[in-house]
C-alpha positions in Angstrom: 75.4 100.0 111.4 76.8 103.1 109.7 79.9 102.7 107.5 81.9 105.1 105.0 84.5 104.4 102.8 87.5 106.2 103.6 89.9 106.9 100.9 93.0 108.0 101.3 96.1 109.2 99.8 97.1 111.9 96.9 93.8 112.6 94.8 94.9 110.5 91.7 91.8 109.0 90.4 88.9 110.9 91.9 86.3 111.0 89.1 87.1 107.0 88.7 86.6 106.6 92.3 83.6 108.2 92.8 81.8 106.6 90.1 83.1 102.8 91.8 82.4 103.8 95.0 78.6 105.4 94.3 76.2 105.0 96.5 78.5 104.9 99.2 79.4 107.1 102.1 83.1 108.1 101.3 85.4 110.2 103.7 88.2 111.6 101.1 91.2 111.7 103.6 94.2 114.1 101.1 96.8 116.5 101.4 96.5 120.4 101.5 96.6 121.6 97.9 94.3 119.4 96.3 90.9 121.2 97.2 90.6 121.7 93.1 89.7 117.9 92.7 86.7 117.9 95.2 83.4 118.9 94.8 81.2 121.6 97.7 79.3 118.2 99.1 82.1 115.9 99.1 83.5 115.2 102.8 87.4 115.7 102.5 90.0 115.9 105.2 92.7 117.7 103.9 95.6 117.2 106.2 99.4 118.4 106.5 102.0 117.1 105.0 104.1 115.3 107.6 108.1 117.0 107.5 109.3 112.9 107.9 107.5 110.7 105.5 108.8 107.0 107.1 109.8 103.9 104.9 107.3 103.5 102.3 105.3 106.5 103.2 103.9 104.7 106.3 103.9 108.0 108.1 102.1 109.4 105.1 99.4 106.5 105.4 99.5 106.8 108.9 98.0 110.3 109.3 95.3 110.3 106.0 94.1 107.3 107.8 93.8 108.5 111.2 92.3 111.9 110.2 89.8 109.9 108.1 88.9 107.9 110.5 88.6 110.8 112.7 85.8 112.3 110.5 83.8 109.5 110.4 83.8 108.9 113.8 82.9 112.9 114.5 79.8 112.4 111.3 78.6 109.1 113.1 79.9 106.5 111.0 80.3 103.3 113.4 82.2 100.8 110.6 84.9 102.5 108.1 86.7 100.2 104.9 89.9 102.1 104.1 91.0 102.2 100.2 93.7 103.8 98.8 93.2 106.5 96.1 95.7 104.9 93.6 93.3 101.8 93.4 90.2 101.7 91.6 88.0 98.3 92.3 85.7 96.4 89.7 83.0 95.8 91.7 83.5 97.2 95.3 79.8 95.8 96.3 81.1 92.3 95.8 84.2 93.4 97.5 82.2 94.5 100.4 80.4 91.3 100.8 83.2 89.4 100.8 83.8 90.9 104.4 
């Protein structure tokens, strides 16, 4: 079983992320405009923003996650764990297990 770590959402706290999330397969799932917070090998979807955001930003959600899940599906991944980019975990590896 194959799994990445999608995380999507504004690119907020990249550099925190990726150290958290290392080791890990992660599918960066953002908005057009950001490209300056990614490095060449990272795998980022960089979508549109949507003209009708919904209550809460649900249609925001909707479409980073889609499109992220999207890309893992056309690299192979068979599992995905979505995070959002304004969170940064203590210990994602206990995290995982706890699933």
């Amino acid at each position: 079983m194959s799994r990445a770590i999608i995380i999507q959402g504004p690119s907020l706290f990249v550099h925190e992320l990726k150290k958290m999330w290392a080791g890990f397969d992660i599918i960066w799932s953002t908005w057009k405009g950001d490209e300056a917070n990614y490095d060449e090998d990272d795998i980022v979807v960089f979508n549109d923003m949507p003209m009708e955001t919904g209550v809460g930003n649900v249609k925001l959600q909707q479409q980073t996650v889609i499109n992220g899940i999207k890309k893992a599906k056309e690299l192979g991944f068979t599992r995905v764990f979505k995070w959002r980019s304004d969170m940064v975990p203590n210990n994602p590896k206990n995290l995982l297990k706890l699933l």
